[in-house]
C-alpha positions in Angstrom: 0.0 0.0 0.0 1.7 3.6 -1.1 -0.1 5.1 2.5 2.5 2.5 4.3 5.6 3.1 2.2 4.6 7.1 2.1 3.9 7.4 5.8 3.7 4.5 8.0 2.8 6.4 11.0 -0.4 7.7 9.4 -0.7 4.4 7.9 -1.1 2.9 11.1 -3.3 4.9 12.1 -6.0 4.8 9.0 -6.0 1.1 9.8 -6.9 1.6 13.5 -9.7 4.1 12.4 -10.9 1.7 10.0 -10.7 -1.3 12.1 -13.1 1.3 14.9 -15.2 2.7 11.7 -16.3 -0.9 11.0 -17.1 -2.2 14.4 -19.5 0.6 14.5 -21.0 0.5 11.1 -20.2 -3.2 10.2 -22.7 -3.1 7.0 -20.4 -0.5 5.3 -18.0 -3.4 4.6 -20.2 -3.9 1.6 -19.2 -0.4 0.7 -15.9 -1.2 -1.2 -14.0 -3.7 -1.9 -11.1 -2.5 0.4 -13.7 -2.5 3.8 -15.0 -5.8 2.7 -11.5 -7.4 2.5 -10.7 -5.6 5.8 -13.7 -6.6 7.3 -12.7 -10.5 6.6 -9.6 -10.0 8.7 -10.8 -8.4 11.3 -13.7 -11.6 10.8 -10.5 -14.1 10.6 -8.2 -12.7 13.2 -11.1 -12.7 15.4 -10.9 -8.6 16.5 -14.7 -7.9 15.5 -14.8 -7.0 19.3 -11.4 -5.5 19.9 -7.9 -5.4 19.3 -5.8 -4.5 15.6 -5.0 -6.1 12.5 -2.2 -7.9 12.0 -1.2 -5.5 9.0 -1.7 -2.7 11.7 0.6 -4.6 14.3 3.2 -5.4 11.7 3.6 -1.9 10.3 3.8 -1.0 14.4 6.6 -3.6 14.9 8.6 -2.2 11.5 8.3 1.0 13.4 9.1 0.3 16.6 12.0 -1.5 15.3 13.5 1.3 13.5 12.8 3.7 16.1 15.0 1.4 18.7 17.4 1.5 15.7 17.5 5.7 15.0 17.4 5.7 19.6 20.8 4.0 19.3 22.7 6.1 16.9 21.4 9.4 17.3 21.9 11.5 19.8 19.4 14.5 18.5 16.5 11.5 18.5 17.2 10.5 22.0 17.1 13.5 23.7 13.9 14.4 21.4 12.7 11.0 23.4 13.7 12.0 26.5 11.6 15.1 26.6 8.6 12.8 25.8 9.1 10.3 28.0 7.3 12.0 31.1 4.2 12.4 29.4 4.1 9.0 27.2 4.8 7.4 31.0 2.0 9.3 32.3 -0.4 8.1 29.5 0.6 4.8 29.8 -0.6 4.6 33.3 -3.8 5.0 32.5 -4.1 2.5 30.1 -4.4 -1.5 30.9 -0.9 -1.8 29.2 1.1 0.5 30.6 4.0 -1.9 29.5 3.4 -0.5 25.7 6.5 0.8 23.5 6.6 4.4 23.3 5.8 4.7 19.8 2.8 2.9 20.5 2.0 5.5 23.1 2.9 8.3 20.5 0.2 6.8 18.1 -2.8 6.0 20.5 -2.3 9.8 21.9 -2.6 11.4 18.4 -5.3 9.0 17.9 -7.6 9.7 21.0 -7.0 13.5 20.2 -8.4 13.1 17.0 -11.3 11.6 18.3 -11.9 14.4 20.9 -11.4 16.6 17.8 -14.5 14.8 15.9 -15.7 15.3 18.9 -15.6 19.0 19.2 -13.7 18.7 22.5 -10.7 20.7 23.4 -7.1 20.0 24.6 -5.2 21.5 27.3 -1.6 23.4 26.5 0.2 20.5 27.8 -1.6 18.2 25.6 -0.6 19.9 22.2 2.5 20.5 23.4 2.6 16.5 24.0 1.1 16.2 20.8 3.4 18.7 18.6 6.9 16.3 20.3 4.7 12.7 19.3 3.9 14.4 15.7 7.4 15.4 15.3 8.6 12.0 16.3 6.6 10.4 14.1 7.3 12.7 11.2 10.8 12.1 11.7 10.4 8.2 11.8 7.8 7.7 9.0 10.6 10.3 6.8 13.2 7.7 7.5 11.1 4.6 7.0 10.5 6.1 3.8 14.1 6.8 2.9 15.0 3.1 3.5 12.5 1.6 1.5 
């Protein structure tokens, strides 16, 4: 898929609002061919209920993967982590697997603040500010995932 090879951050996260997008409105997967065939995984891999795709937990494993890669040798990418850490730690806590790899953090926070921007809801200062450091982080992976392909 170009979205994955393009940007596999955003990637990722089409998949996660598609996988949520058909639970809700499973008769759409008649739609188009590409939510029909999506549909049939999340029918085979048994997630109708819950949980990602395995294309979605692949293109998370590529990333995190290259991101443990980039934390090694750079030392402008690290400290960019560091500054996140507090707040990905803090988000983790409140979820039931606070054991999650930062990048997964980094993409469920820009995914739950775009739901509370469908939603018409604001977010604090501190959130942005989170979200601007997960965004650039992301940017900066997806641009080098992209370079190595």
């Amino acid at each position: 898929m170009i979205l994955k090879k393009n940007n596999i951050a955003e990637y990722i996260l089409y998949l996660w609002q598609i996988e949520d997008y058909l639970r809700a409105f499973p008769q759409q997967a008649e739609a188009n061919q590409e939510l029909h065939d999506l549909y049939n995984m999340m029918l085979q891999e048994n997630i109708i209920e819950g949980g990602h795709l395995q294309l979605a937990k692949n293109a998370l494993a590529e990333l995190e993967d290259l991101h443990d890669d980039i934390l090694q040798q750079e030392a402008t990418y690290r400290a960019a982590m560091l500054r996140l850490t507090p707040a990905l730690n803090l988000l983790k806590a409140k979820t039931n697997t606070p054991t999650m790899s930062d990048i997964e953090a980094c993409l469920i926070l820009l995914y739950q603040i775009m739901m509370l921007h469908l939603q018409q809801r604001e977010i604090s200062a501190e959130t942005a500010e989170t979200q601007k450091q997960a965004t650039q982080v992301l940017q900066y992976l997806s641009k080098t995932y992209r370079e190595q392909e």
